[in-house]
C-alpha positions in Angstrom: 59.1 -126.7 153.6 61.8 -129.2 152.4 61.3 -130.2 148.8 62.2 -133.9 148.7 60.3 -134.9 145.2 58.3 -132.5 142.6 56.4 -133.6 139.8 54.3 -132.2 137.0 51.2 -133.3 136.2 47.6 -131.9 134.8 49.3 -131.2 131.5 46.8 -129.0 129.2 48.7 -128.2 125.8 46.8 -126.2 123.1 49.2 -126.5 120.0 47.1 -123.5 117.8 48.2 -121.0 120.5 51.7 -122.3 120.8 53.9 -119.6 118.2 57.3 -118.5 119.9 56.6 -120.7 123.4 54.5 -123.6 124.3 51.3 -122.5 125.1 50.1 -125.0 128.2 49.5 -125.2 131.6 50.2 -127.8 134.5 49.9 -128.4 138.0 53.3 -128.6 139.9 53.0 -130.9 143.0 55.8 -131.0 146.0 56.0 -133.2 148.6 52.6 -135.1 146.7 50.5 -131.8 147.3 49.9 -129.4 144.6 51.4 -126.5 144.6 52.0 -124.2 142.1 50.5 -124.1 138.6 52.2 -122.8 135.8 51.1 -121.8 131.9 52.2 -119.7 129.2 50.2 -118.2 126.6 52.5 -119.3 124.1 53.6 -116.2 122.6 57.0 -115.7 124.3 58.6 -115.0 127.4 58.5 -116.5 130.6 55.9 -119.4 132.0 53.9 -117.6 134.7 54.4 -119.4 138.1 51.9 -118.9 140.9 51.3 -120.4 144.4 47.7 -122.0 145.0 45.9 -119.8 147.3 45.8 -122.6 150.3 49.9 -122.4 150.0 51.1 -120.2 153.0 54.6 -121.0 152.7 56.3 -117.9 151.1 59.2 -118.1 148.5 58.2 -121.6 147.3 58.7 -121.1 144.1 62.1 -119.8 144.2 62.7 -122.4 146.6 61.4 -124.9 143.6 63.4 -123.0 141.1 66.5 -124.2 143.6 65.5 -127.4 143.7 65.7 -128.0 140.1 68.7 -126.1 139.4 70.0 -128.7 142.5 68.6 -131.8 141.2 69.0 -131.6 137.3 72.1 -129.0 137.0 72.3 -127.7 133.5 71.5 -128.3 130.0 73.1 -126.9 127.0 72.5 -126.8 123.1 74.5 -125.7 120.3 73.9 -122.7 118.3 76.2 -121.2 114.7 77.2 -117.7 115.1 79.0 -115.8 112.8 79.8 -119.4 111.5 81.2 -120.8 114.2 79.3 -123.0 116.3 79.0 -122.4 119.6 77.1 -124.1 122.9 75.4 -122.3 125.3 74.3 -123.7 128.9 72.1 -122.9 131.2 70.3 -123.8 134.6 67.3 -126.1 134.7 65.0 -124.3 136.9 61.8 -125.1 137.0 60.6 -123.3 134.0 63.3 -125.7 131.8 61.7 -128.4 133.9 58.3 -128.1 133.5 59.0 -127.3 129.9 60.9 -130.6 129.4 58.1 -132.5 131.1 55.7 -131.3 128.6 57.8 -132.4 125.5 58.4 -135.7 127.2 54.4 -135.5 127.9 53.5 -135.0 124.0 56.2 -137.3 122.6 54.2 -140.1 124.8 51.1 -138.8 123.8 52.1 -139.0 120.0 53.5 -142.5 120.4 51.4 -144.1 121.8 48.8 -142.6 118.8 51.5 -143.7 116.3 52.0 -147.4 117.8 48.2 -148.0 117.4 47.8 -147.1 114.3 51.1 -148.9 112.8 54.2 -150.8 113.8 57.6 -148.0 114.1 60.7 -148.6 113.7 64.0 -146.8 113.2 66.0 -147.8 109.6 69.1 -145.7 108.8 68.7 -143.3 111.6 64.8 -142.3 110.3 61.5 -143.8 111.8 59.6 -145.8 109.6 56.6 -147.8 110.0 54.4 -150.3 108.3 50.5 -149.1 108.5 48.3 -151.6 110.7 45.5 -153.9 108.8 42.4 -155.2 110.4 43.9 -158.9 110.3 47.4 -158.1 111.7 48.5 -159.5 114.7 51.3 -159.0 116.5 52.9 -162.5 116.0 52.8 -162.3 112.6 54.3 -159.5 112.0 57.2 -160.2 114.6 57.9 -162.8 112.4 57.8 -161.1 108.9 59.8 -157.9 110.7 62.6 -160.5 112.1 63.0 -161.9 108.9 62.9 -158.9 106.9 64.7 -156.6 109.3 66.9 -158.9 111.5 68.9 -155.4 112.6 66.6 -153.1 113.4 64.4 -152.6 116.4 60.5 -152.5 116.8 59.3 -149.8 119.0 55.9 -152.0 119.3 57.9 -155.2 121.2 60.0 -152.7 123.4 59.7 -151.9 126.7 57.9 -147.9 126.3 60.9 -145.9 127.9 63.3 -147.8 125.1 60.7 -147.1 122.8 60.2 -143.2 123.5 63.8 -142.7 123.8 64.3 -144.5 120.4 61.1 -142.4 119.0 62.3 -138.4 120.1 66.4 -139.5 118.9 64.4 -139.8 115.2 61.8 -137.5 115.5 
Protein backbone atom coordinates (compact mmCIF):
# COMPACT_ATOMS: atom_id res chain seq x y z
CA UNK A 1 0.00 0.00 0.00
CA UNK A 2 1.29 3.47 -0.98
CA UNK A 3 0.71 5.93 1.78
CA UNK A 4 -0.22 9.20 -0.07
CA UNK A 5 -2.04 11.20 3.08
CA UNK A 6 -2.35 10.05 6.93
CA UNK A 7 -4.24 11.72 9.46
CA UNK A 8 -5.21 11.33 13.10
CA UNK A 9 -8.33 11.56 14.30
CA UNK A 10 -10.70 9.98 17.30
CA UNK A 11 -8.56 11.78 19.82
CA UNK A 12 -9.45 10.53 23.51
CA UNK A 13 -7.05 12.34 26.01
CA UNK A 14 -7.50 11.64 29.84
CA UNK A 15 -5.31 14.34 31.46
CA UNK A 16 -5.41 12.41 35.31
CA UNK A 17 -3.55 9.50 33.80
CA UNK A 18 -1.16 11.54 31.84
CA UNK A 19 2.30 11.64 34.43
CA UNK A 20 5.60 11.12 32.37
CA UNK A 21 3.63 10.68 28.72
CA UNK A 22 0.32 11.64 27.44
CA UNK A 23 -2.02 9.30 28.30
CA UNK A 24 -4.58 9.13 25.00
CA UNK A 25 -5.57 7.25 22.26
CA UNK A 26 -6.47 7.92 18.46
CA UNK A 27 -7.30 6.36 15.35
CA UNK A 28 -4.67 6.67 12.55
CA UNK A 29 -6.28 6.71 9.02
CA UNK A 30 -4.22 6.17 5.56
CA UNK A 31 -5.33 6.50 2.35
CA UNK A 32 -8.99 7.77 4.23
CA UNK A 33 -9.37 4.24 5.92
CA UNK A 34 -8.47 3.59 9.39
CA UNK A 35 -5.79 1.94 10.15
CA UNK A 36 -3.95 1.68 13.08
CA UNK A 37 -4.80 2.94 16.50
CA UNK A 38 -2.42 4.07 18.86
CA UNK A 39 -2.56 5.02 22.98
CA UNK A 40 -0.30 5.28 25.73
CA UNK A 41 -1.12 4.74 29.23
CA UNK A 42 0.64 7.77 30.09
CA UNK A 43 3.22 6.60 32.34
CA UNK A 44 6.24 6.55 30.01
CA UNK A 45 7.69 4.85 27.16
CA UNK A 46 6.59 4.25 23.90
CA UNK A 47 2.79 4.83 22.26
CA UNK A 48 1.64 1.27 21.53
CA UNK A 49 0.86 1.00 17.76
CA UNK A 50 -1.37 -1.73 16.34
CA UNK A 51 -2.93 -2.69 13.04
CA UNK A 52 -6.88 -3.05 13.01
CA UNK A 53 -7.72 -6.61 12.66
CA UNK A 54 -9.36 -6.13 8.97
CA UNK A 55 -5.73 -4.67 7.89
CA UNK A 56 -3.85 -7.55 5.97
CA UNK A 57 -1.12 -5.51 4.74
CA UNK A 58 1.98 -6.46 6.79
CA UNK A 59 4.61 -3.90 7.98
CA UNK A 60 2.19 -0.85 7.81
CA UNK A 61 3.23 0.59 10.56
CA UNK A 62 6.77 0.81 9.88
CA UNK A 63 5.84 1.64 6.52
CA UNK A 64 3.84 4.80 8.38
CA UNK A 65 6.75 5.32 10.68
CA UNK A 66 8.64 6.01 6.99
CA UNK A 67 6.26 8.02 5.86
CA UNK A 68 6.45 10.52 8.53
CA UNK A 69 10.09 10.51 9.01
CA UNK A 70 9.65 11.27 4.88
CA UNK A 71 7.16 13.86 5.05
CA UNK A 72 7.93 15.98 8.20
CA UNK A 73 11.91 15.25 8.60
CA UNK A 74 13.08 16.14 12.03
CA UNK A 75 12.41 18.28 14.95
CA UNK A 76 14.77 19.28 17.59
CA UNK A 77 14.62 21.17 21.12
CA UNK A 78 17.28 22.48 23.23
CA UNK A 79 18.29 21.09 26.47
CA UNK A 80 21.37 22.66 29.32
CA UNK A 81 23.87 20.08 30.17
CA UNK A 82 26.60 20.53 32.30
CA UNK A 83 25.76 24.26 31.61
CA UNK A 84 26.01 24.33 28.26
CA UNK A 85 23.09 24.25 26.16
CA UNK A 86 22.81 21.94 23.81
CA UNK A 87 20.04 20.82 20.87
CA UNK A 88 19.13 17.50 20.29
CA UNK A 89 17.17 16.25 17.01
CA UNK A 90 15.33 13.68 16.15
CA UNK A 91 13.01 11.91 13.51
CA UNK A 92 9.33 12.58 13.35
CA UNK A 93 7.95 9.18 13.09
CA UNK A 94 4.72 8.57 13.67
CA UNK A 95 4.81 8.35 17.42
CA UNK A 96 6.33 12.38 17.35
CA UNK A 97 3.42 12.78 14.86
CA UNK A 98 0.61 11.51 16.48
CA UNK A 99 1.98 13.16 19.61
CA UNK A 100 2.13 16.61 17.94
CA UNK A 101 -1.40 16.16 16.67
CA UNK A 102 -2.65 15.67 20.06
CA UNK A 103 -1.10 18.98 21.49
CA UNK A 104 -2.32 20.77 18.40
CA UNK A 105 -5.75 18.86 19.27
CA UNK A 106 -5.95 20.20 23.03
CA UNK A 107 -4.49 23.67 22.31
CA UNK A 108 -7.82 23.87 19.92
CA UNK A 109 -9.83 22.39 22.40
CA UNK A 110 -8.63 24.98 25.14
CA UNK A 111 -9.14 27.91 22.84
CA UNK A 112 -11.86 27.60 21.61
CA UNK A 113 -13.17 27.17 25.64
CA UNK A 114 -11.04 30.28 26.35
CA UNK A 115 -12.55 32.49 23.32
CA UNK A 116 -16.05 31.79 24.68
CA UNK A 117 -15.67 32.74 27.81
CA UNK A 118 -13.51 36.06 27.17
CA UNK A 119 -11.76 38.09 24.51
CA UNK A 120 -7.49 36.91 24.36
CA UNK A 121 -5.03 38.70 23.35
CA UNK A 122 -1.24 38.79 23.52
CA UNK A 123 0.39 42.15 25.44
CA UNK A 124 4.13 42.11 25.98
CA UNK A 125 4.73 38.62 24.84
CA UNK A 126 1.91 37.12 27.59
CA UNK A 127 -1.85 36.33 26.85
CA UNK A 128 -4.26 38.33 28.38
CA UNK A 129 -7.84 38.64 28.20
CA UNK A 130 -10.79 40.72 29.28
CA UNK A 131 -13.67 38.34 30.89
CA UNK A 132 -17.01 38.25 28.71
CA UNK A 133 -20.43 40.01 30.16
CA UNK A 134 -23.83 39.12 29.33
CA UNK A 135 -24.26 42.48 27.33
CA UNK A 136 -21.02 42.34 25.35
CA UNK A 137 -20.97 42.24 21.85
CA UNK A 138 -18.51 41.86 19.59
CA UNK A 139 -18.65 45.31 17.98
CA UNK A 140 -18.33 46.97 20.95
CA UNK A 141 -15.67 45.75 22.23
CA UNK A 142 -13.70 45.81 18.75
CA UNK A 143 -14.09 49.30 19.23
CA UNK A 144 -13.02 49.83 22.99
CA UNK A 145 -9.89 47.12 22.21
CA UNK A 146 -8.83 49.33 18.91
CA UNK A 147 -8.87 52.27 20.91
CA UNK A 148 -7.36 51.00 23.87
CA UNK A 149 -4.84 48.61 22.28
CA UNK A 150 -4.29 49.94 18.71
CA UNK A 151 -0.96 47.37 18.66
CA UNK A 152 -1.94 44.45 19.74
CA UNK A 153 -3.98 41.66 18.19
CA UNK A 154 -7.33 39.98 19.15
CA UNK A 155 -7.33 36.29 18.93
CA UNK A 156 -11.45 36.65 18.82
CA UNK A 157 -11.34 38.75 15.19
CA UNK A 158 -8.53 36.45 13.69
CA UNK A 159 -8.80 33.90 11.38
CA UNK A 160 -8.40 30.47 14.05
CA UNK A 161 -5.01 29.07 12.59
CA UNK A 162 -3.51 32.93 13.26
CA UNK A 163 -5.23 32.72 16.40
CA UNK A 164 -3.93 29.12 17.70
CA UNK A 165 -0.55 29.89 16.47
CA UNK A 166 -0.63 33.25 18.38
CA UNK A 167 -2.25 31.28 21.48
CA UNK A 168 0.57 28.02 21.88
CA UNK A 169 3.77 30.96 21.06
CA UNK A 170 2.26 32.47 24.75
CA UNK A 171 1.02 29.69 26.34
Amino acid sequence: MEIKTLEVKNITHYARGSEETPCYNATVYINGKKAIEVSNDGHGGCDRQHTYPEIEERGLVQKANEWCVKTFGQGSFDFTADGEKETCTYDIDLEHHCHDELYKWLDTKALKKDLKKQYLFVEDGHLMGYKKKANDTDTAFKHFFEKNHPNEKCLNFLPFDDALKLFKECA
